[in-house]
C-alpha positions as CSV (number, residue, x, y, z in Angstrom):
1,X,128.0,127.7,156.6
2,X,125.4,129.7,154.4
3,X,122.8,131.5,155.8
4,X,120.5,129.0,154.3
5,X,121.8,125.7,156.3
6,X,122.4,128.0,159.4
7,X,118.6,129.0,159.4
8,X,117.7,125.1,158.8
9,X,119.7,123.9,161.7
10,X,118.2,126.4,163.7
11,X,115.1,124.6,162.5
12,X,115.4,121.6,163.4
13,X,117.3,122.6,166.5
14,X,114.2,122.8,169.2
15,X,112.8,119.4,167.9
16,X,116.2,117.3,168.5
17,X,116.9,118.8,171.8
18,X,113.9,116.7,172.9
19,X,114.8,113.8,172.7
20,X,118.4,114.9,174.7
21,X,115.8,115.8,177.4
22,X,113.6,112.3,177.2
23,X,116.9,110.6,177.7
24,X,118.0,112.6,180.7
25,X,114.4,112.5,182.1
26,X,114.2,108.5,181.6
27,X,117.1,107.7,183.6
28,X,116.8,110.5,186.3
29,X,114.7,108.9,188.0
30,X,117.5,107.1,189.5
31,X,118.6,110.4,191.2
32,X,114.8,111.0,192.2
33,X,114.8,107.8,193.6
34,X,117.4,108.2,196.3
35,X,116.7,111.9,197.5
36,X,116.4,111.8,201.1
37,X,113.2,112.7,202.9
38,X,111.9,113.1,206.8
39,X,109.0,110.8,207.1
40,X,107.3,110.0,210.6
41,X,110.7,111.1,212.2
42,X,113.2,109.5,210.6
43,X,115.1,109.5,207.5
44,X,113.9,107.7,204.2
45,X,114.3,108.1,200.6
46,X,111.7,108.8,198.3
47,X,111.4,105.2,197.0
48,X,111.2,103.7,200.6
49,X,107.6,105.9,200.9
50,X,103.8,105.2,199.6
51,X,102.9,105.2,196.0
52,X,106.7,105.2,194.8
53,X,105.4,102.1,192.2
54,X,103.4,104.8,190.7
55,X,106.1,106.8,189.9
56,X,108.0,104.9,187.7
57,X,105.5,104.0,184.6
58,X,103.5,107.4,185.2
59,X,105.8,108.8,182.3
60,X,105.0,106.1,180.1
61,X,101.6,106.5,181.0
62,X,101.7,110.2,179.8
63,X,103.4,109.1,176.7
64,X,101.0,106.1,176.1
65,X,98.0,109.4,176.5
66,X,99.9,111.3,174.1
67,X,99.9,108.5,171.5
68,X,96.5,107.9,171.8
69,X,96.0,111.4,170.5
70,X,97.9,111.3,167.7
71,X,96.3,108.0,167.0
72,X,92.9,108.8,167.2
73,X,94.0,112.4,164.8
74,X,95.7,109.8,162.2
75,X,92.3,108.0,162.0
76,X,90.5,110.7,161.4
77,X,92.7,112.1,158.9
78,X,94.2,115.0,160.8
79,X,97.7,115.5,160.7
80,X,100.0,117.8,163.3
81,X,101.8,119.4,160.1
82,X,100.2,122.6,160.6
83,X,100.8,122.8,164.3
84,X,104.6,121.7,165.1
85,X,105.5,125.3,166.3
86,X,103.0,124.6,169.2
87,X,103.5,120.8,169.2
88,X,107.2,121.3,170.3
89,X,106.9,124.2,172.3
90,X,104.2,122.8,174.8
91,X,106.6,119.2,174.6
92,X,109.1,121.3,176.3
93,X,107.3,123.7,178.5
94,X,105.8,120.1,179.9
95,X,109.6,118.6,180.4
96,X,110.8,122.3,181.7
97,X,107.6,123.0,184.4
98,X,107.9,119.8,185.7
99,X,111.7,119.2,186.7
100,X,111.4,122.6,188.3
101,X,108.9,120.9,190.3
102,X,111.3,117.7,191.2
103,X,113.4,120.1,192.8
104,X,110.8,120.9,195.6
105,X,108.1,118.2,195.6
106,X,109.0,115.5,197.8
107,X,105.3,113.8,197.6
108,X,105.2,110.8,195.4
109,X,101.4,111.5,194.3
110,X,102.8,114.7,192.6
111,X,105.8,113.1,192.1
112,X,103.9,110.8,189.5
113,X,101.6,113.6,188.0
114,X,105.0,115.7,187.1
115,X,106.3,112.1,185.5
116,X,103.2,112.2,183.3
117,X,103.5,115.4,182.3
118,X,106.8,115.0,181.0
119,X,105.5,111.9,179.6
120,X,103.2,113.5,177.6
121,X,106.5,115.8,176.2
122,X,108.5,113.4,175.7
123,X,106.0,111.3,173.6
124,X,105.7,113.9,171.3
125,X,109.3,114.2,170.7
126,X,109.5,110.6,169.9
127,X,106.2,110.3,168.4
128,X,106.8,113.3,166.2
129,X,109.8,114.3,165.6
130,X,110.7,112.0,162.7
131,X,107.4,113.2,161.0
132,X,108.7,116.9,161.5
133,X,112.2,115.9,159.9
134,X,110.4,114.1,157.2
135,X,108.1,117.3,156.3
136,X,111.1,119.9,156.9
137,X,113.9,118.1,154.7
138,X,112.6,115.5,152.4
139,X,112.8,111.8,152.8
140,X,116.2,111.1,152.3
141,X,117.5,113.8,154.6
142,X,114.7,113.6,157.0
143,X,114.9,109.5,157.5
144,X,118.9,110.4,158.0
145,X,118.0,113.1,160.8
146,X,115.4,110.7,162.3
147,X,118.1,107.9,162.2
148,X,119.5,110.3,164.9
149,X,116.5,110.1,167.3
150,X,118.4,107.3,168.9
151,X,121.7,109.1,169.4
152,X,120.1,112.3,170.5
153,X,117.9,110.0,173.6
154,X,121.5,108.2,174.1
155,X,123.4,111.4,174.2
156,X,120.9,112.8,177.1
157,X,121.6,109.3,179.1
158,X,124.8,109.7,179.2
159,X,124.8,113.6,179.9
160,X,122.3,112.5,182.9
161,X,125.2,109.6,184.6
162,X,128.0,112.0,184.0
163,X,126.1,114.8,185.9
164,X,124.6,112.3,188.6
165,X,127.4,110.9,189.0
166,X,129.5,114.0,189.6
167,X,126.7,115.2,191.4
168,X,125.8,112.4,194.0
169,X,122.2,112.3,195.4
170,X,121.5,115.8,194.3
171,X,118.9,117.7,192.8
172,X,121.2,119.6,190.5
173,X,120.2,117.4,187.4
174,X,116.8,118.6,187.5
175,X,118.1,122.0,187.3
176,X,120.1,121.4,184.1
177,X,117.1,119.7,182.6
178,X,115.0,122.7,183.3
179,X,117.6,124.8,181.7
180,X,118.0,122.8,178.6
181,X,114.4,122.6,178.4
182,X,113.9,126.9,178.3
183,X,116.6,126.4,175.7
184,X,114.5,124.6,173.4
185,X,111.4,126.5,174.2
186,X,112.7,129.1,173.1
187,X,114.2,128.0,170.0
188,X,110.8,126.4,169.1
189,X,109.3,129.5,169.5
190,X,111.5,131.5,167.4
191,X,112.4,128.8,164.5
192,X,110.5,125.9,164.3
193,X,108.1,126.0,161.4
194,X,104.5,124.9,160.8
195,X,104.2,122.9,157.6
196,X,103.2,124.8,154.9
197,X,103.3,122.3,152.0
198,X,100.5,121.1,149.5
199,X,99.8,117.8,149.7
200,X,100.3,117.4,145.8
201,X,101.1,114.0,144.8
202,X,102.6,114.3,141.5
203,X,104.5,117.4,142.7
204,X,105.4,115.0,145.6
205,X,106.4,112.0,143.3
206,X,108.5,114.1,140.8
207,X,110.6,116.1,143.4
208,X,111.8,112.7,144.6
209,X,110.9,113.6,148.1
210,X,108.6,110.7,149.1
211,X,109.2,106.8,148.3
212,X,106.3,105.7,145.9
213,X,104.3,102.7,146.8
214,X,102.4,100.8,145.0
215,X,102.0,97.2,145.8
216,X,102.0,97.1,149.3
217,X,98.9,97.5,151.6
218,X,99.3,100.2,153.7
219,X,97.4,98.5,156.3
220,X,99.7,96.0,156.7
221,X,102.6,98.2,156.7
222,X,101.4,99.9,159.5
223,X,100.8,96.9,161.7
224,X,104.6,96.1,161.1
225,X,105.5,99.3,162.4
226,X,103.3,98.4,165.5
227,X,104.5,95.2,165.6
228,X,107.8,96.7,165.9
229,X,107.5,98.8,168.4
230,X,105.5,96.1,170.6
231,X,108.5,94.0,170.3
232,X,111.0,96.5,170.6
233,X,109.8,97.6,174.4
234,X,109.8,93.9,175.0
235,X,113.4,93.5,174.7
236,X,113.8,95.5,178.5
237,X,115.4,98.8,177.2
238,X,113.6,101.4,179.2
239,X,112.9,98.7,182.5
240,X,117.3,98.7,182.3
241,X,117.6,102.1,182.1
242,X,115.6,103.0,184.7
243,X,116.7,100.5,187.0
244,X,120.5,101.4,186.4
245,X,121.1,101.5,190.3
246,X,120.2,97.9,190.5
247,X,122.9,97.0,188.5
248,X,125.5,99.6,189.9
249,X,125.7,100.0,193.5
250,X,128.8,102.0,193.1
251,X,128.5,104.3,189.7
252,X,131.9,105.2,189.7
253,X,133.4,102.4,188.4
254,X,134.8,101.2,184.6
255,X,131.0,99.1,183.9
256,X,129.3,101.4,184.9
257,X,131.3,104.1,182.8
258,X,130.6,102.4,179.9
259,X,126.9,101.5,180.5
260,X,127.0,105.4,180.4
261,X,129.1,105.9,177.2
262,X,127.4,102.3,175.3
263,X,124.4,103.9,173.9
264,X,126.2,107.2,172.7
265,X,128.8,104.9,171.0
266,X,126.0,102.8,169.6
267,X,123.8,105.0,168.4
268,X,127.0,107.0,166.6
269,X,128.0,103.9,164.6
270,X,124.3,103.4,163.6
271,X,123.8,106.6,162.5
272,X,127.1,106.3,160.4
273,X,125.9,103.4,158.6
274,X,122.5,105.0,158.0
275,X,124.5,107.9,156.4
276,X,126.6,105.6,154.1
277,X,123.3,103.5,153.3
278,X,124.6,100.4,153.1
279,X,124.5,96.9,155.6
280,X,122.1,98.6,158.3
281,X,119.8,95.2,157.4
282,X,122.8,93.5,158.5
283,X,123.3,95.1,161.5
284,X,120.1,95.3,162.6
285,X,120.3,91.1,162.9
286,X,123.7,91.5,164.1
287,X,122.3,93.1,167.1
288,X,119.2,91.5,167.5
289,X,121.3,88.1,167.9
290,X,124.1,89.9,170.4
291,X,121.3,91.1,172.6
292,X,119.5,88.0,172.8
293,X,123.2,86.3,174.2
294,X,123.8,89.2,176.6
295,X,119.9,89.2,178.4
296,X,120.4,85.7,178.7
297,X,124.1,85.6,180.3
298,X,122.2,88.3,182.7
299,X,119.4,85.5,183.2
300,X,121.4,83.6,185.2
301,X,124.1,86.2,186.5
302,X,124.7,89.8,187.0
303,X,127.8,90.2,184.6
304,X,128.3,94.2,185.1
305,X,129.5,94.2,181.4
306,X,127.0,92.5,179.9
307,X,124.4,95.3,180.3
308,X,126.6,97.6,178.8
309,X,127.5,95.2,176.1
310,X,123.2,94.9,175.4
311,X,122.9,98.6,175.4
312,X,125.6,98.9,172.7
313,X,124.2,96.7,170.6
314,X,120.7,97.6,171.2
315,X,121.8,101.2,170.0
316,X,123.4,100.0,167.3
317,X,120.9,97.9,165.3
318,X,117.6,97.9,167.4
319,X,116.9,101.2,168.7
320,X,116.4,103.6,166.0
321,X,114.6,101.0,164.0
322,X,110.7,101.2,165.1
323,X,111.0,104.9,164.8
324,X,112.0,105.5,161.6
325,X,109.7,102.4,159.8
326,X,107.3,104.6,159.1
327,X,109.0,107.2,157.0
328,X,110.8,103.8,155.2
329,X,107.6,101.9,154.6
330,X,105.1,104.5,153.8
331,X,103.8,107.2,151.4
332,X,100.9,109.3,153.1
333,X,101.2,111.7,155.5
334,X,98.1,110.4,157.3
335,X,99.3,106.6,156.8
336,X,103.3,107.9,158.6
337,X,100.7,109.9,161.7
338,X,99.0,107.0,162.3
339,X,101.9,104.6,161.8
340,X,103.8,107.3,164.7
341,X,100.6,107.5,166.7
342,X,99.9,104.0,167.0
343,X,103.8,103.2,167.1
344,X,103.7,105.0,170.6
345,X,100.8,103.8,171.8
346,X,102.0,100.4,171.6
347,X,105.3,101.3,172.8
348,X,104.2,103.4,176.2
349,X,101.4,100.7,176.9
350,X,103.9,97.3,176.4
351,X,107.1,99.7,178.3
352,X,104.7,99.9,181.3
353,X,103.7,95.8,181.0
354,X,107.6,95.5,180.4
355,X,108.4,97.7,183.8
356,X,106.0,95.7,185.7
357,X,107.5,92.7,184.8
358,X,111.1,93.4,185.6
359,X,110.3,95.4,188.6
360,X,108.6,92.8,190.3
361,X,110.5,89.9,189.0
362,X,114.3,91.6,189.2
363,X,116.9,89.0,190.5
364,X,119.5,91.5,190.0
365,X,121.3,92.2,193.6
366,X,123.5,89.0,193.5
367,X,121.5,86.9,194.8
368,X,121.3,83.2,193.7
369,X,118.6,82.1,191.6
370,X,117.4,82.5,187.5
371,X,115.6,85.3,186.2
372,X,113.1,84.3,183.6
373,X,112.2,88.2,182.9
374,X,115.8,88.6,181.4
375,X,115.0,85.1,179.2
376,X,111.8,87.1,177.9
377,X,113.7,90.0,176.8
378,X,116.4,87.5,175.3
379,X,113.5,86.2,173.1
380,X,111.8,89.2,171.9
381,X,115.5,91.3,171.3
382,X,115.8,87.8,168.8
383,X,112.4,88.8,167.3
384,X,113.2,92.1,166.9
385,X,116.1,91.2,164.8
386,X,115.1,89.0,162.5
387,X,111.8,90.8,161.8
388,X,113.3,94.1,161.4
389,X,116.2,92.8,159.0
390,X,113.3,91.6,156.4
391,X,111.1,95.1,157.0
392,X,114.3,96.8,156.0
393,X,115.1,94.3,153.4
394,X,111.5,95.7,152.0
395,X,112.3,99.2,152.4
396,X,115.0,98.4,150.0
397,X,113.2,96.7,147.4
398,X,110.5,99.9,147.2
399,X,113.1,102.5,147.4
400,X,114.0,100.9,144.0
401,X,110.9,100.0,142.8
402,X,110.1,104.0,143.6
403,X,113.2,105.1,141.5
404,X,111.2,103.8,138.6
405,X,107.8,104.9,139.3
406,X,109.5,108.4,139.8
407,X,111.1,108.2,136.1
408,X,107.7,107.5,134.6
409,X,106.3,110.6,136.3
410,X,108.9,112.9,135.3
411,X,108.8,111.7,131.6
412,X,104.7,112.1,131.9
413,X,104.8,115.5,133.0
């Protein structure tokens, strides 16, 4: 490896170990959950005492506050470009601080403040990594590193049930998390650059590093992307993930191995088939139709493998997809921020409606009866599908509309 690729691995190195570190944090709260505690002489866990509902959507919360920044920035033009060093570097001290804090705190008030704080860190991993990718190594490379976000968050679930799981009702994972998180601080630090780059269209257009647009409202683009991530939350990913106990009592057994391992395979097939460029349309309503059988099989029974068969699947076609619309669809920088911004916002405000919902509406323990929450998610992992396969059927179309536009330049110049 030339000193050139080492230096932009080491890069894009901080960045991508976020998202590892959202995906442990998401599902840790299954450990966090189950921690014993004394309370009025006797012995409870943490999720047995006051204001435990709080804990659970306070890091989407902190993400949906995050967004709302980056929103309200897009709108008024300003972009993060100049500032990733500090972006990323605060993203992890955030995640790093408060799993130190898990490790003593047995208060579920704080317990909640610390879950929005990483929140807020790990919003801007998934807000604003792709845009960093993007800005660091061009479109094409940058859309294929972003296609990765998925496998990265997947990697850090299943990193999280291996240690858990080894590690039974223990706060050791919040020690490893706190480690990892140092890592990246100090890799950010040391590596991860602010953007330095003109904003020159033509220069933009002839180095082929941007898809041209021409005859699409921006707009309207950008309300796709929100639509997106609206429906994306809506098909129960994160409510599943962090409700893995319910579906496991015993997490030592085959199912509940490959709930583990299904995103990590998922998301590595995806991102194979992102790299070879072609039939991710396909997949995309592949998946979509899969997950909408497997949420409703779960409707009316708890079929261990059919959870792992939906996170699979949803890895596969469905995950990656909201996040990386933006770099696909559009041109500006401002137009990707706000399209990111407003992206998260959507999707930490509807993963909170979406948490509610399944929380309080769960029919998950064996009991008899139909779950109508699983029948939702069914119907919006069809949406998601369809809707995506014809966004990324437009992608297409400009990418070669852009080809031309790009020749034109060139021969102009």
């Amino acid at each position: 490896m030339s000193n050139k690729s080492l230096m932009t691995v080491l890069k894009v190195l901080g960045p991508v170990i976020l998202p590892i570190l959202f995906g442990m944090c998401l599902t840790s709260i299954n450990v966090l959950c189950n921690i014993p505690v004394h309370h009025n002489s006797t012995e409870s866990r943490l999720d047995q005492l006051n204001y435990w509902k709080l804990v659970s959507p306070a890091l989407f919360i902190g993400t949906f506050t995050l967004s709302l920044v980056i929103f309200i920035s897009g709108m008024y033009r300003i972009v993060p470009h100049p500032y990733f060093k500090y972006i990323f570097t605060t993203s992890a001290i955030c995640i790093c601080i408060s799993n130190i804090l898990f490790i003593y705190i047995r208060n579920n008030i704080l317990l909640s403040i610390c879950r929005y704080i990483i929140g807020i860190g790990t919003g801007i991993a998934c807000a604003l990594g792709p845009v960093y990718y993007t800005d660091l190594l061009g479109m094409v490379n940058g859309s294929k590193v972003s296609s990765l976000q998925g496998l990265f968050i997947n990697l850090g679930i299943l990193i999280e049930g291996v240690i858990s799981g080894y590690y039974n009702n223990s706060t050791f994972i919040f020690k490893v998390i706190s480690g990892i998180s140092f890592i990246s601080i100090i890799i950010n630090i040391l590596f991860t650059e602010n953007s330095k780059k003109q904003n020159n269209l033509r220069i933009i257009r002839a180095s082929g590093d941007v898809n041209v647009i021409t005859r699409h409202n921006p707009k309207l683009l950008i309300i796709s992307c929100l639509i997106m991530q609206v429906v994306q939350q809506m098909t129960g990913i994160n409510p599943i993930l962090s409700n893995r106990n319910g579906f496991f009592m015993d997490i030592n057994t085959v199912p509940a191995y490959f709930f583990n391992m299904a995103g990590l395979i998922g998301t590595t097939l995806s991102s194979i088939i992102m790299f070879n460029g072609n039939g991710f349309k396909e997949i995309v309503f592949i998946s979509g139709i899969i997950c909408t059988v497997t949420l409703g099989i779960l409707g009316f029974s708890n079929v261990l493998w059919c959870s792992g068969i939906y996170l699979l699947f949803f890895s596969l076609g469905l995950a990656n997809l909201p996040w990386i619309l933006p770099g696909m669809l559009l041109q500006e920088e401002s137009d990707i921020t706000t399209a990111a911004g407003l992206g998260s916002l959507a999707n930490s405000a509807v993963s909170c409606i979406a948490l509610s919902m399944f929380t309080k509406y769960k029919v998950i323990d064996g009991s008899d009866g139909i779950n109508w929450v699983f029948f939702v998610f069914s119907t919006f992992s069809f949406i998601e599908g369809v809707f995506g396969y014809f966004l990324v059927r437009v992608s297409e179309r400009q990418n070669k509309k852009s080809s031309g536009v790009e020749m034109k330049e060139l021969l102009s110049t």
